[in-house]
N, C-alpha and C positions, 0 to 999 in steps of 0.2 A: 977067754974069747968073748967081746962083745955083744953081750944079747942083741943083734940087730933083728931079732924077729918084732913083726911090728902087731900090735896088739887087735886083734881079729875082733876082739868081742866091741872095743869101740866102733860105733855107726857113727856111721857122716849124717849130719844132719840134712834135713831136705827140706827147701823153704816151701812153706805154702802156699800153693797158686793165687795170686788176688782175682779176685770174681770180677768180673766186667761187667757193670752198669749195663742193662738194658735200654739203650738207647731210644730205642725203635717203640718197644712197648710205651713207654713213658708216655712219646712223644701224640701214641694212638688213644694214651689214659687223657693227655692235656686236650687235643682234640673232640675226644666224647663229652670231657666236660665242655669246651667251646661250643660243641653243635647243641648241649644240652643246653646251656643257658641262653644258644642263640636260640633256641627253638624256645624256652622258657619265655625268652623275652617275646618272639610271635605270637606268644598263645596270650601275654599280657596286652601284647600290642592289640589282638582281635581282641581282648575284651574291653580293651579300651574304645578302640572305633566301631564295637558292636554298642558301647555304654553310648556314645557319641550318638551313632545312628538311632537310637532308640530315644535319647534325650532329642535329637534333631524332631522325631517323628512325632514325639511326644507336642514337639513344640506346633511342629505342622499340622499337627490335631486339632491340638488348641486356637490356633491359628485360624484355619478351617471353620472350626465352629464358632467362632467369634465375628468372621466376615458372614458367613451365612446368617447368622444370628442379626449383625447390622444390615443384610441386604431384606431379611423379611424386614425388620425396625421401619430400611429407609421407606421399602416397597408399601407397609403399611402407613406410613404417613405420608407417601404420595398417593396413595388412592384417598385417604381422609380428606387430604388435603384437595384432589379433584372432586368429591363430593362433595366434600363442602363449599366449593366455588359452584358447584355445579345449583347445589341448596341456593347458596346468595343469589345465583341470576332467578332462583324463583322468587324471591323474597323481596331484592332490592330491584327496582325498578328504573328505567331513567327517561325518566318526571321533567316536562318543562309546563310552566305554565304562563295564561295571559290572561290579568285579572282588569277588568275598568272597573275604577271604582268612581264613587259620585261623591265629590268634595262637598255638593250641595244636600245632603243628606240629614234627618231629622233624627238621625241614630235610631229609626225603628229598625228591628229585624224582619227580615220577609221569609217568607217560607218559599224555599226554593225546592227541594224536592224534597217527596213522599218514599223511601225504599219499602221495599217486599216485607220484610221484617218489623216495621210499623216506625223503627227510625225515622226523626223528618231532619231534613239538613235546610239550617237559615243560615242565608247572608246578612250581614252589617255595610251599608255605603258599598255596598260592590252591585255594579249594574251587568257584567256580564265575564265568565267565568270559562276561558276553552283550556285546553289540555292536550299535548300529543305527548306518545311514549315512542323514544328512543326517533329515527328519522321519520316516523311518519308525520302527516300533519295536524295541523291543528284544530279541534272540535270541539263544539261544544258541552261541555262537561255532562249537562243534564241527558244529551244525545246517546255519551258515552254509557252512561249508567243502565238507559233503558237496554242496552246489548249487554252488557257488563255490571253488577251493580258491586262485584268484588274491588272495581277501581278502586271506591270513596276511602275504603280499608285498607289500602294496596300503596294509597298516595297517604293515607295519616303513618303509614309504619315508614315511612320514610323523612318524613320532617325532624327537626329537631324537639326533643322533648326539655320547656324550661320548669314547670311546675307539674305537680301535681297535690290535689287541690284535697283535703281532709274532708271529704263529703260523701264517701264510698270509692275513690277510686279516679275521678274528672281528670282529664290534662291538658295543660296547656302544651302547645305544637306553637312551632316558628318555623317560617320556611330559609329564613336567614342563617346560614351555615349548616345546612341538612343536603340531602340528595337529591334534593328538588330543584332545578333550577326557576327561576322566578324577577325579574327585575326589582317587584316592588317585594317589601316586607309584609308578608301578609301572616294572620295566628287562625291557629284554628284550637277550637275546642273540644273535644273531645269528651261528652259528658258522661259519664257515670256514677251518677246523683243517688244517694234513696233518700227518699222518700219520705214522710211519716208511715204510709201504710205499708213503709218496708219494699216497696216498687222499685225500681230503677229505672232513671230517667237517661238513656242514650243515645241523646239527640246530637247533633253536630253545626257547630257554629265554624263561621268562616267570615273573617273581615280584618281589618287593618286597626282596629282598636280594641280589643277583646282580653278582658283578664277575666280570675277564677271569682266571681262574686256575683250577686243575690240577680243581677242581671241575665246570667245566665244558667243554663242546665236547669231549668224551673217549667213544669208541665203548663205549656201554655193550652189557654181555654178556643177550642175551634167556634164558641160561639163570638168568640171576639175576631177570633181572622174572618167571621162570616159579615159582620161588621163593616172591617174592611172592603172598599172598590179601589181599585186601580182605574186610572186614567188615561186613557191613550188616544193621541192623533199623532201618528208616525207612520213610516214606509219601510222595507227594506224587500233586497231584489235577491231572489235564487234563478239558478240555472237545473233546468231538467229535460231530459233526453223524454221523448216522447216512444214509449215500450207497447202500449196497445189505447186505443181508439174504444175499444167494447162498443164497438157500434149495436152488436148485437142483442144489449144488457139494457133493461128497460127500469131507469131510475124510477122510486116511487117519490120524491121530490119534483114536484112541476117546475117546468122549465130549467131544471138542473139535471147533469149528467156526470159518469167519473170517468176519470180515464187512469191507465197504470203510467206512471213514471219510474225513472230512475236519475240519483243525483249523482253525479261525479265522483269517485273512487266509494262508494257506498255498497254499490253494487249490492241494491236489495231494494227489490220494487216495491213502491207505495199508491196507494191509492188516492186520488184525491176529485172532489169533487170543484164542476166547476159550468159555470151558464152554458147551458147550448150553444146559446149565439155564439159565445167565441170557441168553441169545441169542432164548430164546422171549417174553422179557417186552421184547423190541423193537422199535420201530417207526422204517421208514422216513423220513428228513426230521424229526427230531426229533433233538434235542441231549441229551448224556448227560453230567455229571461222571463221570470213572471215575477209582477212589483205587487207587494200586498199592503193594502191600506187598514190602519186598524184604525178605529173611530169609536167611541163609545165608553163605557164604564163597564169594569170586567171583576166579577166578585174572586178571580184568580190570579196569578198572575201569566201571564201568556211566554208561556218557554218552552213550546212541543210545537213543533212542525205538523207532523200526524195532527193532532187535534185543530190545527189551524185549517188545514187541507181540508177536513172535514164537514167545517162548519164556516167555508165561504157563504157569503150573507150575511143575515143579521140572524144573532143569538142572544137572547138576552137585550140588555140594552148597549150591546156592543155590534159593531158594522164592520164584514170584514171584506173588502174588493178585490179584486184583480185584475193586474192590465198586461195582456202575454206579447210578447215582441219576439221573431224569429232572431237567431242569432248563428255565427256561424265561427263565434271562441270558442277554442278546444281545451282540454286539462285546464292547468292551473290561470290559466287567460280568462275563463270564465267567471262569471259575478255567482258570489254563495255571500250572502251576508248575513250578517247574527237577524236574529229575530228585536225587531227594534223595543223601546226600553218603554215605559209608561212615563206620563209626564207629570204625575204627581196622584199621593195619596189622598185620600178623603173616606170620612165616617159615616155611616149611616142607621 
């Protein structure tokens, strides 16, 4: 009989489950790394626009103090710069001048004026010398000095400088391309001379022919200007407002009396003497032409009003008159004319 028993101890084999992929987790592993490297990359992105912001601020800094730094730079070289405009208008003046000069001239120098400081200022061929600064008008230089005597020094620092002269220091001045204005070409000298005795001679010359040589900047002798007379028979006419009468004021001068005046934009009373006789036909606040006659020989030369006023009469061997006419011009319509010229020199 055939064994159909069938063999018990043989096992059926049993296939191994296959594992299943984790889907899910993977996909939460790919993700963590996504947010990681997203978030890796914000945290480089902030350092970068924190580097950004910091290189920006850095820049803005610099920046900062760079404009601040040019705005003191600009702000101190616009105050320098107002300062020193401010400096120049004290310095620089604006100079016009009106020089006569005497083509008939023997090229003596005349002594024109005496300053405080014991400077003397001469002209060469120039008969008479006025000056205004800036709009006002025009006066006579010597006029100017007696109020002023910073002018003389005020008008030489503004001419042009063409020499200067190996003898201590002297200069030649030209008013021709300087800040002066002037028609004629006039020099002026400027001495600063020594000496043998080691002195310094700094007097001031002023003419239309003037260079640095033995002619000038040389200690002239007062016994030789004393020498000198001036000669004069001329006129010339001022205008003055009549300020007080002093009727009350008892001249010690016989038959002579003074009265106060005042001259037109001057505005500064003077004294002057002048004959009774015609002191009675006067009146207060009323304006007067007065023509003065000069006659005689003068060991000076006559360029001060004051002193002329003074010594109406005779002085010396010189004669000085007056003839007063009302008049009823006003400002600049009225008569001021220069103090008239001498008619020639002579030695004694």
């Amino acid at each position: 009989m055939a064994n159909t028993k069938k063999n018990t101890n043989t096992k059926s084999k049993k296939k191994t489950p296959v594992k299943k992929k984790n889907t899910t987790t993977n996909v939460r592993k790919k993700n963590n790394i996504k947010k990681e490297i997203i978030v890796e990359e914000k945290i480089n992105n902030k350092e970068v626009i924190e580097k950004k912001k910091n290189k920006n601020y850095y820049k803005y800094i610099i920046l900062s103090i760079v404009f601040i730094i040019g705005m003191s730079i600009g702000l101190t070289l616009g105050i320098i710069g107002r300062l020193s405009r401010s400096q120049t208008s004290t310095v620089y003046y604006n100079y016009s001048l009106k020089v006569k000069q005497n083509n008939n001239c023997q090229n003596n120098y005349k002594l024109y004026y005496t300053l405080s400081d014991g400077r003397k200022i001469y002209t060469k061929c120039i008969d008479d010398i006025k000056i205004k600064e800036g709009n006002n008008s025009y006066k006579e230089l010597d006029l100017m000095l007696k109020n002023n005597e910073d002018i003389i020094d005020n008008l030489i620092d503004n001419l042009k400088l063409e020499e200067v002269y190996e003898d201590g220091g002297s200069e030649l001045l030209n008013t021709k391309a300087s800040r002066v204005y002037i028609k004629n070409d006039i020099k002026v000298v400027n001495c600063h001379h020594l000496s043998r005795n080691n002195k310094y001679n700094n007097d001031i010359y002023i003419g239309n022919d003037l260079s640095l040589n033995n002619d000038v900047c040389v200690t002239r002798s007062d016994d030789n200007l004393n020498n000198i007379k001036y000669n004069y028979d001329c006129t010339f006419t001022k205008t003055y407002n009549i300020v007080n009468l002093l009727n009350d004021y008892q001249s010690e001068i016989e038959n002579y009396s003074y009265i106060v005046v005042d001259e037109y934009q001057s505005h500064f009373p003077k004294t002057m003497l002048i004959p009774k006789s015609l002191k009675n036909n006067l009146k207060e606040n009323k304006s007067y032409e007065i023509t003065y006659h000069l006659n005689g020989k003068s060991n000076n030369i006559l360029d001060d009003i004051d002193y002329i006023n003074q010594n109406i009469g005779v002085s010396d061997n010189l004669v000085i008159t007056i003839n007063i006419k009302e008049t009823n011009k006003t400002g600049m319509n009225q008569v001021n004319e220069a103090i008239c010229q001498y008619k020639s020199i002579s030695e004694e």
